[in-house]
C-alpha positions in Angstrom: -6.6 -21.3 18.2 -5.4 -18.3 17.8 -2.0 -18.9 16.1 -4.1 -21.5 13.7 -6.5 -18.6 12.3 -3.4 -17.0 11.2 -1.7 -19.9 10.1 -4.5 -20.8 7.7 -4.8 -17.9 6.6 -1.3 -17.1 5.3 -1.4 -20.9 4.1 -4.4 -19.8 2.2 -2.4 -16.7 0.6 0.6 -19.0 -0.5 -1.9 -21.1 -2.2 -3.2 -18.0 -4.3 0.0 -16.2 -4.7 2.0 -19.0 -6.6 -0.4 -19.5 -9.2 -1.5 -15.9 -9.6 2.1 -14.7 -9.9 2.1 -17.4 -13.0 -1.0 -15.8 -14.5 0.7 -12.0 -14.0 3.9 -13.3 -16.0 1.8 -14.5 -18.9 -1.0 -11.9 -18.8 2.2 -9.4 -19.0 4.4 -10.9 -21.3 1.9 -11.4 -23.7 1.5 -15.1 -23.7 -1.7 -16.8 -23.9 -4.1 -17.3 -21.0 -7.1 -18.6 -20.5 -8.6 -15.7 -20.3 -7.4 -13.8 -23.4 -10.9 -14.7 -25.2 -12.9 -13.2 -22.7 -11.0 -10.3 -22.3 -9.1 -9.9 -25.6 -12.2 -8.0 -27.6 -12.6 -5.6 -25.2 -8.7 -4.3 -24.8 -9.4 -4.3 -28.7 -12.2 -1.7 -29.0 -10.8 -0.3 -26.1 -7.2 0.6 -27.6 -9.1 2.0 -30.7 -11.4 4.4 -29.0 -8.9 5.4 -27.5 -6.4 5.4 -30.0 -3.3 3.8 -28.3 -1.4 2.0 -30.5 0.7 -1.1 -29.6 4.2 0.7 -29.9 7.2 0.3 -27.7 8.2 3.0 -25.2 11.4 4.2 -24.0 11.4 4.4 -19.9 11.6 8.3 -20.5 8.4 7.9 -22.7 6.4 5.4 -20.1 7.1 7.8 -17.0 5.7 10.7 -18.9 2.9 8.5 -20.0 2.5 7.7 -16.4 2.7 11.2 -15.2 1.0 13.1 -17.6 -2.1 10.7 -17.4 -2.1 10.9 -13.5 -1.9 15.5 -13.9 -5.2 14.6 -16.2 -7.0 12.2 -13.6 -5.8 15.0 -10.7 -7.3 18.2 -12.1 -10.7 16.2 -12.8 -11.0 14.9 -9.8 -10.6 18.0 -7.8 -12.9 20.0 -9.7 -15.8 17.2 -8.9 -14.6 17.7 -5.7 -14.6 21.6 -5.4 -18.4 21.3 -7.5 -19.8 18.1 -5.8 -22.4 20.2 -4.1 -24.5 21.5 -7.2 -23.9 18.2 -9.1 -25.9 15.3 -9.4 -26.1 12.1 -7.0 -25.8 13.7 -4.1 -28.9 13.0 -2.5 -28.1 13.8 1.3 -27.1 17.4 0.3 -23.2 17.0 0.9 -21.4 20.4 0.4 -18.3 21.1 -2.2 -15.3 20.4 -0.3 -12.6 22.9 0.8 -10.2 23.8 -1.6 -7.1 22.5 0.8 -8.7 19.4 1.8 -9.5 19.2 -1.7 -6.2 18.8 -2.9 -5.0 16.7 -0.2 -7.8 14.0 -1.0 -7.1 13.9 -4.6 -3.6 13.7 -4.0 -4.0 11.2 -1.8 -6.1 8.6 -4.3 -3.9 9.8 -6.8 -1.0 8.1 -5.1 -3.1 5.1 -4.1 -2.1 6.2 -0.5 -6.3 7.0 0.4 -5.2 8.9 3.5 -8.7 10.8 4.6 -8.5 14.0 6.5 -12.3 13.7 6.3 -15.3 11.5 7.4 -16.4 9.5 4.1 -19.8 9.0 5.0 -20.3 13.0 5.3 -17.2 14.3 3.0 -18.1 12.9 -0.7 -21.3 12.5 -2.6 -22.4 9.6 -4.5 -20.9 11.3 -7.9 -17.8 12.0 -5.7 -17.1 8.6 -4.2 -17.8 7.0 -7.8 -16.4 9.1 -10.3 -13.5 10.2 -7.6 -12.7 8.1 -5.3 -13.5 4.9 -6.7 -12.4 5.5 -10.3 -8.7 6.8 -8.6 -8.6 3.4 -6.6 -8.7 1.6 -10.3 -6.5 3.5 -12.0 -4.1 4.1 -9.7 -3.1 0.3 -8.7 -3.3 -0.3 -12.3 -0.4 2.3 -12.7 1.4 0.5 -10.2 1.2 -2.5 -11.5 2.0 -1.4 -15.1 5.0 0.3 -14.2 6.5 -2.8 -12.2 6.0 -4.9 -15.5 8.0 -2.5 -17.0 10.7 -2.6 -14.3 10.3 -6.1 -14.8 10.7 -6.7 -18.0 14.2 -4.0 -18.0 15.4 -5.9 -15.4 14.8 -9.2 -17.0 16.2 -8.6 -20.4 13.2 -8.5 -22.1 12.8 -6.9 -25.8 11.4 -3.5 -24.4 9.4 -2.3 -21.7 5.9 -2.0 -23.2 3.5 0.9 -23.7 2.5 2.4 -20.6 -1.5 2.4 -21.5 -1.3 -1.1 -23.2 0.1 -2.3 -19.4 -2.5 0.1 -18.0 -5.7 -1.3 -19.4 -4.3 -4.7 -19.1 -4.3 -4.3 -15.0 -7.8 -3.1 -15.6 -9.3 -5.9 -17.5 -7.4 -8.6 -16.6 -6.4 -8.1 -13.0 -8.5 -5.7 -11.0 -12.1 -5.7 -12.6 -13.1 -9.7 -12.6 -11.1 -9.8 -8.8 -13.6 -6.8 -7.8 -16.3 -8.5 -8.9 -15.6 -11.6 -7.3 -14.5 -10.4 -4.3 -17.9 -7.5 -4.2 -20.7 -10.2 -4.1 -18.7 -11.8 -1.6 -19.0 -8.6 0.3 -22.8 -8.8 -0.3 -23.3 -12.0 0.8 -21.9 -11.4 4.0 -23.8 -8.2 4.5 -22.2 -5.5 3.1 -24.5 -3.1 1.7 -24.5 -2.0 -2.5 -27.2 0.2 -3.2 -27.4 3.7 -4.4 -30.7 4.6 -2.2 -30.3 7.5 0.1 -29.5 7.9 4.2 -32.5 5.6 5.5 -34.0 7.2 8.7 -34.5 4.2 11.9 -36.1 4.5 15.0 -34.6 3.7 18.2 -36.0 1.6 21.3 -35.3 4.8 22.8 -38.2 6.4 20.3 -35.6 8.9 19.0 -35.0 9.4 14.8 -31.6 7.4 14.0 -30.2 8.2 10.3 -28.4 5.4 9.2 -26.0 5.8 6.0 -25.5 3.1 3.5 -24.3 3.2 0.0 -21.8 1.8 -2.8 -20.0 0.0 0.0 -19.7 -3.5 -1.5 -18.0 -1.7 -4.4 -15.6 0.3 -2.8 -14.6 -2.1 -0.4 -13.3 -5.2 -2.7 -11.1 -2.5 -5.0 -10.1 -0.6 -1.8 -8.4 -3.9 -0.9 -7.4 -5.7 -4.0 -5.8 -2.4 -5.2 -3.9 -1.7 -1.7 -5.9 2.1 -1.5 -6.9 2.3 2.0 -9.0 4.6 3.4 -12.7 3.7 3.6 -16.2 4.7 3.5 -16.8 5.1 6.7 -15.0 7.1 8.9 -14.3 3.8 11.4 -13.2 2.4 8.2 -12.9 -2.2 7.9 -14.0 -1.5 11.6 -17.4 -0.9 10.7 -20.0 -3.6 10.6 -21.2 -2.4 7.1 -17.5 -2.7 5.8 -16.1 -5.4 7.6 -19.3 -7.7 9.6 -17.9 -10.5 10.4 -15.0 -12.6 10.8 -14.9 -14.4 7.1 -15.2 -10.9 5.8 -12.6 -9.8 7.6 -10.3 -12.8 6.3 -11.4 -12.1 2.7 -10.6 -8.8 3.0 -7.0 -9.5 4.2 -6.5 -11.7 1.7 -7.3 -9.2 -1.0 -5.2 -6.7 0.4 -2.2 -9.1 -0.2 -2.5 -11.5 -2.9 -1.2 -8.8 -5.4 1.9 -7.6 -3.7 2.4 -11.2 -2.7 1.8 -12.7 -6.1 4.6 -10.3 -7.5 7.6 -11.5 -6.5 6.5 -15.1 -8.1 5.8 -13.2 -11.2 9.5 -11.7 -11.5 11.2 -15.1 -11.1 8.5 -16.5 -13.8 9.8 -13.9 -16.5 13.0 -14.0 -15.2 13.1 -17.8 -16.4 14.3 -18.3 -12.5 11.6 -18.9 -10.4 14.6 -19.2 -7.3 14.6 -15.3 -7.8 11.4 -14.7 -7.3 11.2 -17.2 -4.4 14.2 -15.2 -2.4 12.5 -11.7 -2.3 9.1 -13.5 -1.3 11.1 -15.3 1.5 13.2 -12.4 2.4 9.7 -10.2 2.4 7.8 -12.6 4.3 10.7 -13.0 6.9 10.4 -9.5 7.7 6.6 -9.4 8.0 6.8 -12.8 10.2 9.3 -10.9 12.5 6.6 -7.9 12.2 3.3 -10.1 12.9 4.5 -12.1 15.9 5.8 -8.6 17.8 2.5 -7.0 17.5 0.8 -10.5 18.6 2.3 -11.0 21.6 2.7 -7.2 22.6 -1.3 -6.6 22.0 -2.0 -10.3 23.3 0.0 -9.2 26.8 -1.8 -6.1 27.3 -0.7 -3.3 28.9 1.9 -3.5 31.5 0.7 0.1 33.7 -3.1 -2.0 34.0 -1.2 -5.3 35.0 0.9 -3.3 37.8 -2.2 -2.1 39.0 -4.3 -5.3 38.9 -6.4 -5.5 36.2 -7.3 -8.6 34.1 -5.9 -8.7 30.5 -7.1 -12.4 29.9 -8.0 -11.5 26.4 -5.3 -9.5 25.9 -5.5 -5.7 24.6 -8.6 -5.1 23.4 -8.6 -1.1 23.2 -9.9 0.1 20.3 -10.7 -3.4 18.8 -13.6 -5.3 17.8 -14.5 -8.5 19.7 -15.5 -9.8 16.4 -12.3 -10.1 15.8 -9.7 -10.7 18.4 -6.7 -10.1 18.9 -5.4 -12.6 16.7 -6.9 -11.3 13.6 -6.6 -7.7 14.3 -2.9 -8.0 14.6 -2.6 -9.6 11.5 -4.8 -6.9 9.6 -2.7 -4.7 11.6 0.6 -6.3 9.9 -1.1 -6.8 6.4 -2.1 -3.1 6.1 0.8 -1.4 6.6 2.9 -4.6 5.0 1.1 -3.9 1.5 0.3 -0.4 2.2 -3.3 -0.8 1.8 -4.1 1.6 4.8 -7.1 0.1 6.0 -8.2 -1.1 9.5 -10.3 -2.7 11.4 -8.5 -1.4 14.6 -7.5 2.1 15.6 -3.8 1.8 15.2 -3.5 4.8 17.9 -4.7 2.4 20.7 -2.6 -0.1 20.2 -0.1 -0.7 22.3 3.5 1.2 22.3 5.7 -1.5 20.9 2.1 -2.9 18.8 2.1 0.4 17.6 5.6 0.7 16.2 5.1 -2.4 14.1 3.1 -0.4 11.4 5.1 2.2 11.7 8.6 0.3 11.2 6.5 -1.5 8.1 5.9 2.0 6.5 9.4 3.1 7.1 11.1 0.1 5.2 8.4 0.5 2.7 9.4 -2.9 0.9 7.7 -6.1 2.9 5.5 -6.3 0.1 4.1 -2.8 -0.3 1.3 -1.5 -2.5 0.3 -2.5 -6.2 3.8 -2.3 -8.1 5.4 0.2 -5.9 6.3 -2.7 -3.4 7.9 -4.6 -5.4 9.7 -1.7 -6.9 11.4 -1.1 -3.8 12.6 -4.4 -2.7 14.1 -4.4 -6.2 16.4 -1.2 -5.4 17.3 -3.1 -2.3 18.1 -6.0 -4.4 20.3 -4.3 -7.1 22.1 -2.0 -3.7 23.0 -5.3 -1.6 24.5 -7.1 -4.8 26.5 -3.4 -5.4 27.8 -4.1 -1.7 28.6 -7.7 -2.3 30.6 -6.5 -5.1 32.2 -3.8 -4.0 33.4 -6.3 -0.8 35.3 -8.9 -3.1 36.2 -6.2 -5.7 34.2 -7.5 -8.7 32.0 -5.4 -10.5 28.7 -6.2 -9.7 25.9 -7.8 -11.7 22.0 -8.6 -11.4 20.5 -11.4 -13.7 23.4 -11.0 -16.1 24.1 -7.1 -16.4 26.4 -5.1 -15.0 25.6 -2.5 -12.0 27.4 0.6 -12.4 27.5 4.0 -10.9 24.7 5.9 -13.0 22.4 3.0 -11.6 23.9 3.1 -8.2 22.9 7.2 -7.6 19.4 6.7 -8.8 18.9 3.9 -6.4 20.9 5.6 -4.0 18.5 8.9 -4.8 15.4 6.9 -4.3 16.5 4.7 -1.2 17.1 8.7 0.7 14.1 10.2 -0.6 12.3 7.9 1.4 13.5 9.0 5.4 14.1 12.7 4.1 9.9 13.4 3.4 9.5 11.3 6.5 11.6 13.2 9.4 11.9 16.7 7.7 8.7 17.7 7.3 8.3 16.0 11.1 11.0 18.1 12.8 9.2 20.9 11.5 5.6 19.8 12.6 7.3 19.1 16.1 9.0 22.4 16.0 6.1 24.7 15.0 2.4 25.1 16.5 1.1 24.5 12.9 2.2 20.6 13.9 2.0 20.6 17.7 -1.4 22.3 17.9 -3.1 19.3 16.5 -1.1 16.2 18.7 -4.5 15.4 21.1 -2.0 13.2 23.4 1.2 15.3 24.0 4.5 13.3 24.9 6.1 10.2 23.5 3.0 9.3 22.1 2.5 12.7 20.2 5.7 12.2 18.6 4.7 8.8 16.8 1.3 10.4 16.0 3.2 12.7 14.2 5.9 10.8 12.7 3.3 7.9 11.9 1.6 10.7 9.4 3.9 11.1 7.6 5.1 7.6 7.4 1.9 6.8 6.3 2.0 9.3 3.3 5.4 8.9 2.2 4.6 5.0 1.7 1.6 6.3 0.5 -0.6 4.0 3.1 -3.6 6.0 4.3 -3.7 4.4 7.6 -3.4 7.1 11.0 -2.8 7.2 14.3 -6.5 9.0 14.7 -5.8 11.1 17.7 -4.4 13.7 15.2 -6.6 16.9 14.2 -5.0 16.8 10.9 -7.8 18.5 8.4 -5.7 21.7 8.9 -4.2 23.6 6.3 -0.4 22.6 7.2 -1.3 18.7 7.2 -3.8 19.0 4.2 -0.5 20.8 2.4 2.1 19.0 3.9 1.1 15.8 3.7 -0.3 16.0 0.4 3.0 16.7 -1.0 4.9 14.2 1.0 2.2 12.0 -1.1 3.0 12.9 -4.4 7.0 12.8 -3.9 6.6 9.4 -2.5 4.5 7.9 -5.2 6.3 9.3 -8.4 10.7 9.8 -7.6 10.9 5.8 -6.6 8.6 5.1 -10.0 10.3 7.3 -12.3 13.8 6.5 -11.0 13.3 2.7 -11.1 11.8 3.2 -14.6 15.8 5.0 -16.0 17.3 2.4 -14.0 15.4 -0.6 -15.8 15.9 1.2 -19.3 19.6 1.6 -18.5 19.9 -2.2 -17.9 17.9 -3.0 -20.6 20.4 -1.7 -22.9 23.2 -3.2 -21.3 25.1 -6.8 -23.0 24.3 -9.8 -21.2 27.5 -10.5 -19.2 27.8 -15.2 -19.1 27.8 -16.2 -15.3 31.2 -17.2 -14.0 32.3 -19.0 -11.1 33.3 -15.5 -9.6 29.2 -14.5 -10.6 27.0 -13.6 -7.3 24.1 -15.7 -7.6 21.2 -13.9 -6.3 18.7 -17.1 -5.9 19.9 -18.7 -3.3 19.7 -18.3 0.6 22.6 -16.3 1.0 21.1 -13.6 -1.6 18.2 -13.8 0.8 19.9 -13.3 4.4 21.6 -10.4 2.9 19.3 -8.7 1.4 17.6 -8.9 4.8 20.0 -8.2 7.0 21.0 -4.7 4.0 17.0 -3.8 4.6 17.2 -3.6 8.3 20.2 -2.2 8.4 19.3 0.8 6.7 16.0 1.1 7.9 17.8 1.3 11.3 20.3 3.7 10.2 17.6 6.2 9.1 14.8 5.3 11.8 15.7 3.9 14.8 16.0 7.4 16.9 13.2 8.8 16.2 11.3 5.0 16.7 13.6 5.6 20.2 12.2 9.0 21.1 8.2 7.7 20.1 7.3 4.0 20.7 10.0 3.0 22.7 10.3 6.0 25.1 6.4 5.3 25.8 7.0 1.2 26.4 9.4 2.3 29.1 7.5 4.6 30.7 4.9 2.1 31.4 7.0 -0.7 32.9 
């Protein structure tokens, strides 16, 4: 029964995913849809308020457009922040924040990574969590997504790769606004509360005065999912009954999470004119996460080994920290999803799960390309793509080529650049968290297991995911610093760098396929670029995975 819930729901994504990748391609090309008269007037008046004119950008020009937009949303956002306490909305009194944590939070819906060193229910206002928090988790898929049409369309030969803003009130209106609204009263109708009316005050059987905290829930849920931002309103986050209250929310919510990133790779082989391309990454992708899903199943659904030594029944598996609502079998694959598509939510404490459970979210951060967030995901399986056909040709001695243009060394060091930011702002900044008390003083569960606590923040940021092993007393000022600038260096270097890289191709002769010509739709394409994605991924990770996880599995056989 089990294995069929997640069967039919991962049938149910493929069903979505092919069509919506169509609708991506034509909403992004600039072909008609269906939708182009209900949306059409609107991007109109919008583009003249605000003055954008439909001009082509150079990829120099669309990552400054990218990044001087995001400074602008990041300075606003942390002074409602810093002022939230004497502005309006904020009905239950909530303070300004710290100046620290401040900066950490914006950073971290900046990014769309939603990590929160703070309690949402206590931390933000109403002003705060709309005009902050929920705002940043529109605009900052919508960057994602209009910077991977870019990459798209420079990777694809297309005439140029757009204007930034064009591609960034596109996502708006034509992707993430109806899908919120759609999948908010869905929300609603299975209980989640939208309303604006302050804490209401409950009695218990007990007699005693219970305060019960509602809000813009609905809302913030269907774009926290559908725009892969994480975090949540509560502090137990898609584990709470007022985010996540029952089982068909819980599968709607998963769905949201990935129809984007899985609807991407469909999308690239559409405007390609090779829908085999876009078919390999989505296989190679969903190989990975397959691999991913079924260890965390079986490790969570055999429990853990020190209770079984000692006698106790695990019938029903591992169900620390878990919601019987939901089971095993669909908390592992919210478990997978999350950290898959880099959403960051939960609806199960990652830091009770068990050791080798555990390390499946953690290994998915670390490869940071089995689907990944709004844009950035498919970004990164791209540089993957373009380094294993560099390898391929460097084997036979041919100079390589992706979809008809030839791969040379200025390309190679900017993937190569953006494939080793990745481990470096994951296991520096950790050697010096586990070298120094500023790190070590906040691990509540010293050991092997204090090491993946550790490590797994970090992860977390640098794919900008949001999720935490919770254990960790991390609103300090070295983690509100620290991992706010792991953040921001691994939102923008992989974004900007893939950017040059598409404009360099884009200029680039189309080179006619040969006998001799590495096809890159086909299975072999597909097992490589697997087998080029776990081989790195090893390189980089696998000792510290050895001296976390895996050193705590063994201790308990």
């Amino acid at each position: 029964m089990d294995l069929l819930q997640i069967a039919v729901v991962l049938g149910l994504l493929l069903l979505l995913a092919i069509p919506f990748g169509r609708y991506l391609s034509l909403a992004f090309s600039w072909e008609k849809t269906g939708l182009d008269k209900a949306f059409g007037g609107v991007e109109g008046v919008l583009y003249k308020i605000a003055g954008i004119k439909m001009q082509e950008m150079t990829w120099k020009q669309y990552a400054l457009a990218l990044v001087g937009s995001n400074l602008v949303m990041f300075f606003i956002g942390y002074l409602i922040l810093r002022f939230q306490g004497v502005l309006p909305l904020n009905s239950s009194g909530i303070e300004g924040m710290d100046p620290l944590l401040a900066f950490n939070t914006v950073a971290s819906f900046l990014t769309n990574t939603n990590l929160q060193h703070y309690s949402g229910e206590t931390g933000l206002s109403y002003l705060s969590q709309m005009m902050v928090i929920m705002f940043l988790m529109f605009t900052t898929p919508a960057s994602g997504i209009a910077t991977v049409m870019a990459v798209i369309r420079g990777l694809t030969g297309q005439k140029h790769l757009g204007n930034f803003y064009v591609d960034l009130i596109r996502a708006h209106t034509r992707i993430l606004i109806p899908l919120s609204v759609v999948v908010g009263l869905l929300l609603v109708s299975q209980g989640v509360p939208q309303t604006i009316e302050p804490t209401a005050v409950a009695t218990t059987l007990q007699g005693e005065e219970q305060q019960i905290t509602r809000g813009l829930v609905a809302a913030l849920e269907s774009i926290k999912h559908l725009g892969t931002n994480g975090g949540g309103y509560f502090g137990v986050n898609s584990s709470h009954p007022f985010e996540n209250p029952t089982p068909l929310s819980n599968v709607i919510e998963i769905l949201s999470m990935f129809l984007i990133p899985a609807s991407l790779p469909f999308a690239f082989g559409y405007m390609a004119r090779n829908k085999k391309q876009g078919l390999m990454i989505f296989a190679a992708m969903f190989i990975i996460f397959l691999a991913m899903l079924t260890t965390v199943y079986v490790s969570e659904s055999n429990g853990n080994p020190a209770l079984t030594q000692i006698g106790l029944s695990q019938a029903d598996g591992s169900m620390e920290g878990k919601e019987v609502r939901f089971g095993i079998a669909q908390s592992a694959l919210f478990t997978a999803v999350t950290t898959a598509a880099t959403t960051g939510t939960v609806n199960n404490m990652h830091d009770t799960l068990t050791p080798i459970g555990g390390m499946v979210p953690l290994t998915e951060m670390m490869l940071n390309n089995i689907f990944g967030g709004d844009g950035v995901g498919m970004m990164n399986i791209l540089m993957y793509a373009i380094l294993a056909v560099f390898i391929c040709g460097l084997m036979v001695g041919r100079t390589p080529e992706y979809l008809g243009r030839k791969i040379e060394s200025n390309e190679m060091k900017m993937i190569a650049i953006a494939i080793l930011i990745h481990p470096l702002i994951i296991l520096a900044p950790s050697a010096i968290a586990l070298a120094t008390e500023w790190g070590t003083s906040s691990i509540s569960n010293p050991g092997y297991h204090g090491i993946s606590q550790v490590v797994y923040e970090f992860s977390s940021s640098a794919a900008n995911n949001g999720s935490g092993f919770e254990g960790l007393a991390d609103n300090t000022p070295f983690w509100n610093i620290s991992t706010g600038l792991v953040m921001l260096f691994g939102r923008y270097f992989s974004m900007i760098l893939m950017l040059a890289v598409s404009g360099s191709l884009l200029k680039k002769q189309l080179v006619p396929e040969t006998i001799g010509t590495f096809r890159t739709d086909n299975t072999l394409f597909m097992g490589v670029l697997i087998g080029i994605v776990l081989i790195v991924g090893a390189l980089t990770f696998l000792p510290v995975l050895a001296l976390g996880p895996v050193a705590e599995w063994l201790t308990l056989r």
